[in-house]
N, C-alpha and C positions, 0 to 999 in steps of 0.2 A: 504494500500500500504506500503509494505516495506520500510524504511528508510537506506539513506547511513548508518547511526550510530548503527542503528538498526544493519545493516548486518555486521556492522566492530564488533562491542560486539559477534552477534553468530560466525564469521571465528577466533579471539579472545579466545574465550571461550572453541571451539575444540581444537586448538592448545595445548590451555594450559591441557585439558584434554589427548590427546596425550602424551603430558611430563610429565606428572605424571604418565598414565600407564604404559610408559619406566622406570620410576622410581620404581614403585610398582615392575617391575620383576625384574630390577637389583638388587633390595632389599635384595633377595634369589634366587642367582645363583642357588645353590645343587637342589630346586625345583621345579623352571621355568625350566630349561633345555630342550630344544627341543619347545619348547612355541610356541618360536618366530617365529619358521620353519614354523610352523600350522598356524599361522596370517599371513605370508606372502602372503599365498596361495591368502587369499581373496583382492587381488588386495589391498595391504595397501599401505596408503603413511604417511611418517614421517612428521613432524614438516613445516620443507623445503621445501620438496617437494609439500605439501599442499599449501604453500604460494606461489610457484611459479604458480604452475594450475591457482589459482585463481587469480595471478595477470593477469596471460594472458586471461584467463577467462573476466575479466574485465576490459580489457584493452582498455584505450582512443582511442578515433576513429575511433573503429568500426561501420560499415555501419550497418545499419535497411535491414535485407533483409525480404522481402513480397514475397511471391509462389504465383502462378494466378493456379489454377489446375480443370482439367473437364474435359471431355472428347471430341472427336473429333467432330469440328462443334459447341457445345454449345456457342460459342461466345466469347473465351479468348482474341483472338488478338483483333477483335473489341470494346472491351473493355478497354484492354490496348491503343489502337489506339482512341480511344474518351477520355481516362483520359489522355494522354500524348501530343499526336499527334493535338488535335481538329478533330479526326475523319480521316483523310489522314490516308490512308491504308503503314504506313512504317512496320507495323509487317506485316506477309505474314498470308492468311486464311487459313488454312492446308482443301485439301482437303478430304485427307484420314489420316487413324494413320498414313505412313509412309511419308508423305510429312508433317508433324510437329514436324519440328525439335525443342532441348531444348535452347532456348535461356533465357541468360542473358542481361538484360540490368543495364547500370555503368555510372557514370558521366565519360565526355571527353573532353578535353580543342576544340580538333577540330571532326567532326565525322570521326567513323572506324570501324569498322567491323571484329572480327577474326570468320573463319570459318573453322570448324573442319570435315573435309569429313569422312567419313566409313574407316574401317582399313580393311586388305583381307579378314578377319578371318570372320567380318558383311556381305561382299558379299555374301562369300560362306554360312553362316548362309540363307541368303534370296534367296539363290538357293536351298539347300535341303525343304527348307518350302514349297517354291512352285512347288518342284520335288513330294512333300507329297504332296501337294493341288491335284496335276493329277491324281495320285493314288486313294486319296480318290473321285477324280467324278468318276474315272472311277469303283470302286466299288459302289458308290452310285447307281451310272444310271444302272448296271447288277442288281443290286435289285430293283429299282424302272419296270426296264424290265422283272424281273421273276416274279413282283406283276401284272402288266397288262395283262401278255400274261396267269396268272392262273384263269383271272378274266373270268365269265359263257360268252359266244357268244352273250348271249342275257340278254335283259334288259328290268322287267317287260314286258315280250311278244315282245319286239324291239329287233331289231338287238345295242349289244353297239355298243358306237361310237369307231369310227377308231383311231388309236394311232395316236401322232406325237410324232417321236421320236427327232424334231428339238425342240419342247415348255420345253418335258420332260429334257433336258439338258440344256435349257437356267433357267428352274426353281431349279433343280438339284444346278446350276454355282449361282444364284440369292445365295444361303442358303448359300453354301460355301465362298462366297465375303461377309458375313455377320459375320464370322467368324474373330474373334478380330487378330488371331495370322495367321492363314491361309491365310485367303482373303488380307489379308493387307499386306504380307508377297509377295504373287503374284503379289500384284497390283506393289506394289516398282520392284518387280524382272521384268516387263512387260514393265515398265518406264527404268528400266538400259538396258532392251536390245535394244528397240528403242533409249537410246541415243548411242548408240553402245559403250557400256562400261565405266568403267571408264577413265579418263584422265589417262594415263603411268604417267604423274608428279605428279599425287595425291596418288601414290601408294604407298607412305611407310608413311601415318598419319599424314605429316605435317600440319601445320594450315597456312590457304589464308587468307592473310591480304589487306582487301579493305579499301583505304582512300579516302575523297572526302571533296571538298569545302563547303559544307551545307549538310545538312537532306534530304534536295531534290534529290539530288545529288546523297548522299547515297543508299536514297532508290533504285531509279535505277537503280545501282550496283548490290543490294541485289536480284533484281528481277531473276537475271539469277542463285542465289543462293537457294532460297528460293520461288521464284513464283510458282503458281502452274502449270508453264509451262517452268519452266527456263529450261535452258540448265543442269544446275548441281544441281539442287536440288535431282535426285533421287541420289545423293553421299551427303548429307548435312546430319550431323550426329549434330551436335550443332554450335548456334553460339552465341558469345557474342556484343553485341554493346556499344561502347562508344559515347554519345552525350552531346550536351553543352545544355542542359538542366537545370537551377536552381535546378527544383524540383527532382533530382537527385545524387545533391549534395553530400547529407548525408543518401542514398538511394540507395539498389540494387532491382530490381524486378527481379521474376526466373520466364518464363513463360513457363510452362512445356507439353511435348506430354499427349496424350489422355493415358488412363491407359491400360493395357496389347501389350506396344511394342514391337513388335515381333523383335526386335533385342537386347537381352541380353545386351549388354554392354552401351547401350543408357539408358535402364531403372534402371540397377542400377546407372548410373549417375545421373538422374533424382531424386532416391528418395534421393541419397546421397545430393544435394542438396536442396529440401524439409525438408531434416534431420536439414538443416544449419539454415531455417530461421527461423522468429520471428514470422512474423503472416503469415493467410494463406486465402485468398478467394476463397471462393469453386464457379464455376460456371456453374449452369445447367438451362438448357432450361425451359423455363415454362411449354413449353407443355409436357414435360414428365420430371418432377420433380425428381430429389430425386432417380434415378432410383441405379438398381444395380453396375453399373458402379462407381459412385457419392458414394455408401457408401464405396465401397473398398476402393477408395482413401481417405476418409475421415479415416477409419481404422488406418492410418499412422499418423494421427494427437495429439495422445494424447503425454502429456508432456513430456514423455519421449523422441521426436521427440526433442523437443525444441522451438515445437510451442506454443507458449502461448495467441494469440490471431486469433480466427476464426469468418469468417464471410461468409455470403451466400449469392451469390447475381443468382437472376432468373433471367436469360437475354432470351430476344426475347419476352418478353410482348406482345408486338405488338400484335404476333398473337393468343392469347388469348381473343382479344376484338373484336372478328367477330363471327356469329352467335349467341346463344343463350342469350351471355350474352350483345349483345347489343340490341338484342330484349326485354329482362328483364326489362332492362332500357330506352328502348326509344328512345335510342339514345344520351343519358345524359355521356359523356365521362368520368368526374370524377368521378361519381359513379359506371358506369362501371370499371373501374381502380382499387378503392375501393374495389371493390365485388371480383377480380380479385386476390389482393394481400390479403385477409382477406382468400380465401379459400386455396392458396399457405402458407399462415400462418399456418392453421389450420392441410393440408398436410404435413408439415415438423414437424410442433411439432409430427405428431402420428408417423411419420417414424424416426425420433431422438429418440422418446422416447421408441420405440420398441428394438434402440440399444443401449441405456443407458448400459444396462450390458455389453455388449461385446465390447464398441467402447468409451476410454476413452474419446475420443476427441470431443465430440457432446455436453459434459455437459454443458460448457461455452456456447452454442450457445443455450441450451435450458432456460438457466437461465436469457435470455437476447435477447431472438429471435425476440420479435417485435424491437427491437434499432438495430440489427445485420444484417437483412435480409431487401435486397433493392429489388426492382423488375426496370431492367434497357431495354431499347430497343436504340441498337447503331443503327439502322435506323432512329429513332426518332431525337437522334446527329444528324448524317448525313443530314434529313434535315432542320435543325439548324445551321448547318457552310458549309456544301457545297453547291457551285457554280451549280444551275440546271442541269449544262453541263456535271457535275462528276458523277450525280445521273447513279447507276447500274439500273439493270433491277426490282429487288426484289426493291429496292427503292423506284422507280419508282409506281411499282403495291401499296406499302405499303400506299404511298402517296393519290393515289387514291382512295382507301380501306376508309383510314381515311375520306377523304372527303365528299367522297358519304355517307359512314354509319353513321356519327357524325357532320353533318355539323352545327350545331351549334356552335361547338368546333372550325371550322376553318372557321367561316365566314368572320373574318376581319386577316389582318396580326397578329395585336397584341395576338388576343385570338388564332392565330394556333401558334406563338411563346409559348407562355403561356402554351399552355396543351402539345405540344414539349417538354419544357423542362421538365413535370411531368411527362412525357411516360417515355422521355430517362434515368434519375435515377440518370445522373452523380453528378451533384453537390453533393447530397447522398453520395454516392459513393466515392466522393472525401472528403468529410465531416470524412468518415471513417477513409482513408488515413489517415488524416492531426491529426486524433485520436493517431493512432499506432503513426504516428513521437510523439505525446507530450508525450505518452509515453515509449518512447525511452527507459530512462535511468531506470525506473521500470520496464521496460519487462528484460532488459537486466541483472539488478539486482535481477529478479527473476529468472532468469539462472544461477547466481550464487547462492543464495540460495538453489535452487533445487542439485548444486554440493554438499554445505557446508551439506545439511540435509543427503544426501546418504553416504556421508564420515562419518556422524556420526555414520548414520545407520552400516555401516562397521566394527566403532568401535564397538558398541554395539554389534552384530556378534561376535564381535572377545574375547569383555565379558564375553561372553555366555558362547564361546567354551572353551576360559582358564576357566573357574569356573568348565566346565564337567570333566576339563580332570583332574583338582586339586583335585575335588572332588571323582576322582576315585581314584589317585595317593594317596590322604589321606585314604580312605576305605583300599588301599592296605597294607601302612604301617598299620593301626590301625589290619588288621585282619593276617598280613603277620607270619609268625611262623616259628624261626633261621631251624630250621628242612625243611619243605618247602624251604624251600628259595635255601637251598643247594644239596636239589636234582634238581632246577631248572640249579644249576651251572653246575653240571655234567652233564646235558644232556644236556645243553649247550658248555663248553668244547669238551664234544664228539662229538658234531652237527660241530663244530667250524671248521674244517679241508675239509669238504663238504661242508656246507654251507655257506662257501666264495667262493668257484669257483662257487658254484651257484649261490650268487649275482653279482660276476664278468664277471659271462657272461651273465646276464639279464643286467648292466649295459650297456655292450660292445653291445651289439645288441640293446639298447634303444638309444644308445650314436650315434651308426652308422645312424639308419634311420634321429635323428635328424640334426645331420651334413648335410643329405642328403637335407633333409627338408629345413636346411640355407640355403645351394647353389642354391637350386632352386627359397627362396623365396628372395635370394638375386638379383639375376639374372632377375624376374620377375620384382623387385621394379627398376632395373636399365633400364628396356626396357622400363616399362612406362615413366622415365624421358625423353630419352634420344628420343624417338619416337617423343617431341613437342616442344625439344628445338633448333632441326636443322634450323628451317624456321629462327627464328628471327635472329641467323647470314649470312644467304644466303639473305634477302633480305636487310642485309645493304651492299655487295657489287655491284658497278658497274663502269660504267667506266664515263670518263671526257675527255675533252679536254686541252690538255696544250701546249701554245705557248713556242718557244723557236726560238732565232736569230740566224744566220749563214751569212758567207762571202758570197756575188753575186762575182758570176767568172765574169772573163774578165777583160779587163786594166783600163777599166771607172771606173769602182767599184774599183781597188785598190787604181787610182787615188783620187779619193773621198774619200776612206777612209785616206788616208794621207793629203789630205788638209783641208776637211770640216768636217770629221768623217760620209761620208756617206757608201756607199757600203755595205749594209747588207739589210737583208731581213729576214721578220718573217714567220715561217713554223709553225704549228700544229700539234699533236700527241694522237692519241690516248690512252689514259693511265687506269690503273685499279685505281679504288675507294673505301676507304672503311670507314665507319663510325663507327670508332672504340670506340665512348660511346656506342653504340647499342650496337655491340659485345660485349662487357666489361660486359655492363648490362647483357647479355643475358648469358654469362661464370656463370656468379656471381648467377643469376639466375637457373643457372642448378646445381652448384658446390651443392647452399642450397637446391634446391629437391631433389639432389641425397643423399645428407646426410640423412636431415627427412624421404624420403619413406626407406634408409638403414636402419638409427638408427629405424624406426617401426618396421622394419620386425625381425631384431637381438632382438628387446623387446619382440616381439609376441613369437619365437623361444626359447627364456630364459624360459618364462614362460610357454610354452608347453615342453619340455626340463625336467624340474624338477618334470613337472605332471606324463611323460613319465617313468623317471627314478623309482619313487616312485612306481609308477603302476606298472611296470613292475618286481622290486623288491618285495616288497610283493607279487604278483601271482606267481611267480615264488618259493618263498619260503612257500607260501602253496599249488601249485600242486606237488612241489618236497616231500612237508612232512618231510622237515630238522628237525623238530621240531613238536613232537606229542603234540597235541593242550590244553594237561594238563599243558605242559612247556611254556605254549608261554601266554604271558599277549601282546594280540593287540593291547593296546595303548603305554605299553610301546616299544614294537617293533618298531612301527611306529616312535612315536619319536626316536627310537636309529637310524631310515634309515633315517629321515629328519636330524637330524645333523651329520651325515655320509655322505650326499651328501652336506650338505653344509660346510664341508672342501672342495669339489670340486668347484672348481671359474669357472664357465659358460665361456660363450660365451664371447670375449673383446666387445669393439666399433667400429665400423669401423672406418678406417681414409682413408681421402681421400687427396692427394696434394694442396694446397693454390693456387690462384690462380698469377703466376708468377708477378713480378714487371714490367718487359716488357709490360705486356698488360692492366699497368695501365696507357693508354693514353685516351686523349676525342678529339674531333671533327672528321672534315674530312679530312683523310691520301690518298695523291697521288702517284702514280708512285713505285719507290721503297720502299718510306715509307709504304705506302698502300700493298706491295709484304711483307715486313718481318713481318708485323704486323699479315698477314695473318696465316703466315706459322704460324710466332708463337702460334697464335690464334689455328691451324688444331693443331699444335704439341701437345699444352695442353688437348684440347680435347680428342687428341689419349691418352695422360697418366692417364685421367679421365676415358675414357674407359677401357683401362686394370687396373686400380687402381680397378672400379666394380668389372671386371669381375674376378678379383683374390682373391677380397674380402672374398669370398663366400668359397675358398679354403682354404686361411691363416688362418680365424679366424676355421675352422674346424678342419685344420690342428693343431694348436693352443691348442685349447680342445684336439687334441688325445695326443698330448702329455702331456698333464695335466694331462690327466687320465692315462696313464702311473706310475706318479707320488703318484697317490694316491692309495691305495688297499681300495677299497668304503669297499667290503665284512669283511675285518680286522678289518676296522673301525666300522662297524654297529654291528659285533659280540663283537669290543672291549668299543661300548658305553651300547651296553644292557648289557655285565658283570656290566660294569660302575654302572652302574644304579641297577644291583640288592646286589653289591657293597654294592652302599650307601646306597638301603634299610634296608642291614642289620646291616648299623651302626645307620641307621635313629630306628630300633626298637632296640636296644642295648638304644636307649634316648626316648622311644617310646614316653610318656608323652613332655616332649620338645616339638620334633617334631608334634607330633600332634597341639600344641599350634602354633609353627609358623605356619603350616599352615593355623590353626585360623585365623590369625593373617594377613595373607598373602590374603586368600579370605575376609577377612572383608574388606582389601582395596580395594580390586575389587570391591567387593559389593556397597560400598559407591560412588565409582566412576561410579558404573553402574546406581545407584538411583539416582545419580548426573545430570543424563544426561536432 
């Protein structure tokens, strides 16, 4: 196991290796030139910028998150629901892929529930699927109809049997609803027409927030969210839970839909999540082990993921220990149990080890499969902590099953508690858990590692490539000849007056689509913020009641109010309310999404931006043939376009407006207060809005005029002169110069055997 010390010496040790290869090329401006261009490519980071990743990287207080993942039915929620819950069904059973939604669960001072409905864009996705589900019966069944009606009248000397063309389409519909993307895709579009739509107030993405006094409570709520009968589960696209749970403290679980969900934007959330966590339990059914489903997801597992601990658990045991293999045994339950998990052992090691090559992620669980692999049955929980009265029907039958066919095992309370709790698997189970919390701070330090080892790898890369290109650059003076050289100039010269408007307008058309590319992806990264931070200010407004006294008319009342100070009377009003920490939170909250998804999308854009430019310039200047391919030295070309384009300064940062001093207020605002606060509150938001949406323009606008400024084509024709320039002062000293260069790779060299 890695050591803190351990891992501060290797982040240490890169750093300083970093500043020394900025050293090594500062050393020899005249030689490096254009270097630097070429290393940036490969997603480098300096000094600084290393130190910052990784402090965030490692940064105090991040949660343990654990994936639950398997396909639909295998047992996820019951599982989670016996490790968390004591068995109380508060996660919901998904009946199909689309009634399994992605829930998070998060430690919560009180319980709550945010729930995340379908956006238009998923309806209409789950309309066209199952407009294609029609299509394809109704092609299936004309072929399943022109195979019957070619078939001979008779059969072995009988008349055949008569068709039904009602079984042929109920079998036809069977195949199709079996269909991962299709069937499921219907089944959900089948559930939203009978709830007759969506809700009109779920219609533009916001997230429903459910609060409740207990777990109990909660769950309740949830049912009509997430049941497999609620009223709005078929619009339940994720949800997160917040409980006062201890054992969540310092703990996220993700317990994720069945794999191939036919709604696009669910499933890349799903893996993006899975991508987050630390370890991961895979859950499949015993009686079909291991199956195709089970590896794909597993696929997504290797470290690159960021999973670093994997475990398997077979749930539904249970029905594994009826026929054959309690006839085996007699009737002897733990040795049936035994025989049970020893041949699921034996199953998963040959199907792991079949994917060893293809499936990084199964190594660790091969290496350690009998300690990793539990065999769990939540009916077993079930009747272990629930009240007879709660027992379902499957329960029920499971109970009896057991009784009758192992009654030795359940003859007295104590021996049916006893081999209960070795069905059910949990303690196991939770033994694992309580593994991954100890090791928290190694998994998490192995995340860092694994950054510090690829940054290295990076440099090392970037070793590589400075030594190719030095070592060509060297070959070129050593073999270069003043003669050469300067018919290289004149056909450069002569090309010089062409071959800038041709890189100027391979610039201008690479410059344009990217600009185009900002605005969109600026635009994009603003609609996702802006889509899920409406609700949390709409529901901190509401209204209140406020008393307020007035004069009672007539002469008794004035009378009293002059002798006794009576005559007045208290009225009530209805007033607007607003809880302006919420709001505040929830501004401050959108201000920093909308920054981070800007600032990503303006980084993504930079860096596709420069790729674009490069590309585009070189092909264009060898399908034009500015330059017949005796005169052109391609690396030095190339470096003359990388530091020609970088005189050009990309893309700025976005800026967005601060969030005003006015709406730095906390508690709850009445009446007037609660009116200016608001407006203020819509006001900022409107400038937060148009601040996005012009974002996308200014910084483009921004770049054109930049490029205005610079003639890319002048500059690249004026660094490749540059360059063949100094090659000819560099062979005018050829002996010198060849020595530094010497001199120049051998620091590289030392640095790269260094590593």
């Amino acid at each position: 196991m890695i050591t803190s010390k351990t891992l501060d010496k290797q982040v240490a040790r890169l750093m300083d290796r970093l500043s020394r290869f900025d050293e090594v090329l500062d050393q020899h401006p005249d030689l490096t030139r254009g270097l630097r261009g070429k290393i940036q490519e490969s997603n480098w980071l300096n000094a600084d910028a290393l130190q910052s990743a990784i402090a965030e990287k490692a940064r105090e207080g991040r949660q343990l998150r654990v994936g639950i993942i398997g396909r639909v039915k295998a047992g996820k929620s019951s599982l989670l629901n016996a490790l968390l819950f004591d068995g109380k069904d508060v996660l919901p059973k998904a009946a199909t892929p689309m009634t399994a939604s992605l829930t998070v669960l998060a430690y919560g001072e009180l319980p709550r529930a945010e729930v995340e409905p379908f956006e238009q864009k998923d309806l209409a996705e789950m309309a066209r699927l199952a407009a294609e589900y029609e299509r394809e019966l109704k092609a299936r069944l004309e072929a399943r109809l022109a195979q019957q009606n070619a078939r001979p009248p008779t059969f072995g000397g009988r008349p055949a049997p008569p068709m039904d063309p009602e079984r042929l389409q109920q079998a036809v519909r069977r195949e199709l609803d079996q269909d991962p993307l299709l069937g499921a895709a219907k089944d959900m579009h089948d559930r939203i027409l009978q709830a007759g739509g969506m809700p009109v107030q779920w219609g533009h993405g916001e997230t429903i927030q459910l609060e409740a006094d207990s777990i109990e409570a909660l769950r309740e709520r949830l049912a009509d969210y997430v049941g497999a009968n609620g009223r709005f589960t078929p619009f339940t696209n994720c949800l997160r839970l917040y409980l006062p749970l201890p054992g969540l403290k310092d703990l996220e679980v993700v317990d994720t839909p069945g794999i191939n969900d036919p709604i696009p934007s669910r499933e890349t959330r799903t893996y993006r999540e899975l991508h987050r966590c630390d370890a991961v339990f895979v859950v499949s059914p015993a009686g079909q082990f291991l199956n195709a489903q089970d590896l794909e997801l597993m696929d997504r597992l290797g470290k690159k993921e960021g999973v670093r601990e994997v475990f398997l658990v077979a749930s539904q045991v249970d029905n594994q220990l009826f026929g054959s293999v309690q006839r085996k045994f007699g009737g002897q339950l733990p040795e049936a149990l035994a025989d049970v998990q020893q041949i699921l052992t034996k199953q998963a090691r040959q199907i792991l080890a079949a994917q060893r090559g293809s499936n990084p992620g199964v190594a660790q669980l091969l290496s350690g499969l009998q300690d990793r692999l539990v065999v769990t049955s939540s009916v077993s929980h079930a009747l272990l902590v629930q009240p007879k009265g709660e027992w379902d029907t499957n329960t029920r039958h499971i109970q009896q099953m057991l009784g009758k066919l192992y009654p030795a095992a359940f003859g007295t309370p104590e021996a049916s508690r006893e081999h209960l709790t070795s069905l059910a698997g949990i303690a196991k189970t939770r033994g694992l858990l309580e593994h991954v919390r100890e090791r928290k701070e190694s998994i998490q330090a192995s995340s860092v590692q694994d950054f510090v080892q690829d940054r290295g790898q990076v440099l090392a890369q970037s070793l590589t490539n400075s030594l190719e290109i030095l070592g060509h650059n060297r070959a070129t003076a050593e073999a270069a000849t003043g003669e050469g050289l300067e018919d290289q100039l004149k056909a450069l010269q002569s090309a010089k007056t062409r071959g800038t408007s041709v890189v100027n307008l391979a610039v201008q058309n690479a410059a344009d689509d990217s600009t185009a590319a900002l605005e969109a992806a600026l635009a994009a990264a603003a609609d996702a913020v802006f889509g899920k931070a409406r609700r949390a200010a709409e529901g901190a407004r509401g209204t209140g009641v406020e008393s307020y006294t007035v004069d009672s008319d007539g002469v008794g009342a004035w009378i009293a109010r002059n002798l006794w100070g009576g005559g007045q009377e208290t009225r009530t009003q209805t007033v607007q309310t607003i809880k302006a920490g919420t709001v505040r939170n929830a501004l401050e909250s959108l201000h920093l999404n909308l920054e981070r998804a800007q600032q990503e999308a303006v980084t993504v854009q930079r860096t596709k931006l420069r790729q674009s430019l490069v590309r585009s310039v070189m092909g264009r200047l060898r399908e034009t043939q500015v330059l017949a391919d005796r005169d052109i030295d391609g690396i030095a070309l190339e470096q003359a376009c990388l530091t020609a384009i970088g005189e050009l300064r990309s893309f700025d940062d976005p800026q967005l407006p601060a969030l005003p001093d006015d709406l730095t207020r906390s508690g709850t605002l009445k009446g007037s207060a609660a009116e200016c606060f608001d407006q203020a509150a819509q006001n900022y938001l409107l400038e937060l809005q148009k601040a996005a949406s012009l974002s996308g323009r200014n910084l483009a606008l921004a770049y054109e005029n930049r490029l205005k400024d610079v003639d890319v084509g002048a500059a690249l024709f004026g660094h490749y002169e540059e360059q063949i320039q100094s090659l000819k002062s560099h062979i005018k000293e050829r002996t010198a110069t060849l020595k530094r260069y010497d001199a120049l790779m051998a620091d590289l060299k030392e640095l790269q055997h260094g590593a």
